[in-house]
Structure formats: C-alpha cells, structure tokens
N, C-alpha and C positions, 0 to 999 in steps of 0.2 A: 152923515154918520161915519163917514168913511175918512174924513181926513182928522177928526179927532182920534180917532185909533191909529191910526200913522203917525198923529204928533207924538202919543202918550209912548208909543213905541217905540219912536226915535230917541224922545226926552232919554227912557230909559233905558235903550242902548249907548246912548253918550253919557248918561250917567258912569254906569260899568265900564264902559272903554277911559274914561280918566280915571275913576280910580284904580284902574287894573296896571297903568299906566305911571301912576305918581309918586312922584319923588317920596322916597321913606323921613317918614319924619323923628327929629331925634327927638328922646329922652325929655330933654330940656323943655322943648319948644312941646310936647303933652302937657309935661310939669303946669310950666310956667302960663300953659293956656288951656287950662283944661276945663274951663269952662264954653270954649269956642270950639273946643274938639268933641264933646261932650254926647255921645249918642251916634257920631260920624263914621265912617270906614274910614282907616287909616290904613298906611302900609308903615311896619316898624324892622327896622333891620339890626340886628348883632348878633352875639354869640350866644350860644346856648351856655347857663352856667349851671351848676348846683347839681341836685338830682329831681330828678323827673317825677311828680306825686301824683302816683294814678290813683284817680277816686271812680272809682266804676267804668263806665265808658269814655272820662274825660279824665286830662291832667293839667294840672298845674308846671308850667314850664317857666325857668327866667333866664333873660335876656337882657344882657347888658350890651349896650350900644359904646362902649367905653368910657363912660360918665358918669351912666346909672342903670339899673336893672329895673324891667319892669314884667309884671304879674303878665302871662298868657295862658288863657283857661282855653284847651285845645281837642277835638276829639281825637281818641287816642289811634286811632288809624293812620291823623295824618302825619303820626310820629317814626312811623317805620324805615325813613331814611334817616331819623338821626341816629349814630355812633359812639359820639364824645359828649359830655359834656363837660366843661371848664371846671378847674379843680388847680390845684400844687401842681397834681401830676400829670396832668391832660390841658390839652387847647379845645372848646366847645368846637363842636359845628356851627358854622354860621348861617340863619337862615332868614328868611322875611317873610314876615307874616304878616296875613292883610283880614283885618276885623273890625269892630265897633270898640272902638275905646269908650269906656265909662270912667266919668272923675270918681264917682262915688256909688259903685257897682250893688246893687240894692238884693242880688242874689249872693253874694260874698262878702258880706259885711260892710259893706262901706269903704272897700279897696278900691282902688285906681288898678284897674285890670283892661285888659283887650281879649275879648271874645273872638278867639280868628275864625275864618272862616276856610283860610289857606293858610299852606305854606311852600316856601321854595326854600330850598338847599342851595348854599350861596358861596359855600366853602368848608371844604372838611376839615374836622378836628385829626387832633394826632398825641400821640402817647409823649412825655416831656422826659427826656434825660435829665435830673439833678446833676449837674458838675460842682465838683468842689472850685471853690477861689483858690487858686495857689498865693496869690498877695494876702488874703485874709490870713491863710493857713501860716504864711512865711512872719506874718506879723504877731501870730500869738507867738512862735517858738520863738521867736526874738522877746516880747515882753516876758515869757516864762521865765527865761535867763535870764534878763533884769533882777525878777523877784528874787530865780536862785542867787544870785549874786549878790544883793540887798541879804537877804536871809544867811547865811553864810557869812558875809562880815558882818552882821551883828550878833552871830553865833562866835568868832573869834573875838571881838571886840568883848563880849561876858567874859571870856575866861581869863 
C-alpha cells in the first residue's frame, strides 16, 4: 500500500517540478498546435498590452509575445504587480504566466485562452516619450516650398 502512494507522489511532484520549470512557449507554436497543447499547463511569456477587463473576481489580460497576443483569463489578485500596460504611450510589463491553455475554451465562447494559474513579473513597463523626427519635419518644410513655388509661378504665369 505504501509504495503506490510514493509513486502517485513522486509522478506528481515531477509533474509540477517541469512544468514549473519549462521553457515558455510562443504564440505560434499554441497557434499552430493547439490541439497538442489542448487542456495542458503551459508557461506563456510577453508583454502585457491593451487594458485590463475586470469581470468580477477575474480579468481578462493580453499578451503579446511579439508576434501575437493571446487571451489570459486571470484572478485579479494575481494582477497587483502589474503597472503598465502596452499602448502608443507605454511599454507593458512583462510577465509569465503558467495555466491550462484551451483551443476552444468552452466557458468563453470558443476562444483560444489560458486559464493561469500564476504569474511572474519578468520586466517593467515604462511611460514612452513621443519625439518628433526632425528628417520627417525638415522634409515637409522642404516639399511645402516646392508647392509654394509651383503655386506662385503658376499664379505669375496667369497674369
């Protein structure tokens, strides 16, 4: 009786210990296999983008890994270190989340989502300075004066 409870034990500490451990899977390689990944714990890493949609105890968060974003339905607790999230004007925090990806998530309609169970904070977002191009800038005031010079001799040329 005793070494069955020791295997079922170990099984499922080695379980946990890989996946706690394994390499984040991209975007793609969900995409492109999501019927293999399908019900699994995965570990997924990128940036936080968009806004954050709290639906009661839980939100909806998205993550792009820099290829593609994908759905993470998260309790909202484990959101208290994010800051940023990815925008024009902001860089997301980056973080990695480790859940049950589903192809076709039968509690949200039939989305490709991950249910996390964690998260880590992988890197902070930050506020984005706009700079103007000065090449861009120097290249209109140069074509404006084209036009004014185009418009101008065809205004002497009339008279």
């Amino acid at each position: 009786m005793k070494k069955p409870t020791f295997l079922i034990s170990f099984l499922v500490f080695f379980t946990l210990a890989i996946s706690c451990y394994a390499q984040p899977v991209s975007s793609t390689e969900l995409i492109n296999n999501a019927k293999l990944y399908d019900g699994k714990i995965v570990n997924y890493e990128g940036e936080v983008i968009g806004d954050i949609m709290k639906r009661g105890d839980y939100a909806w968060v998205n993550v792009n890994d820099g290829v593609n974003a994908i759905g993470i339905w998260i309790n909202t607790a484990l959101l208290r270190d994010i800051g940023f999230t990815g925008s024009y004007k902001s860089v997301g925090d980056g973080i990695e989340a480790t859940g049950v990806f589903r192809r076709a998530c039968p509690e949200h309609g039939g989305d490709l989502d991950i249910h996390a169970q964690s998260i880590r904070k992988t890197g902070a977002g930050r506020q984005m300075q706009e700079r103007l191009n000065i090449d861009k800038r120097n290249q209109v005031f140069i074509f404006l004066g084209i036009i004014g010079l185009i418009w101008i001799s065809k205004l002497l040329r009339a008279k």
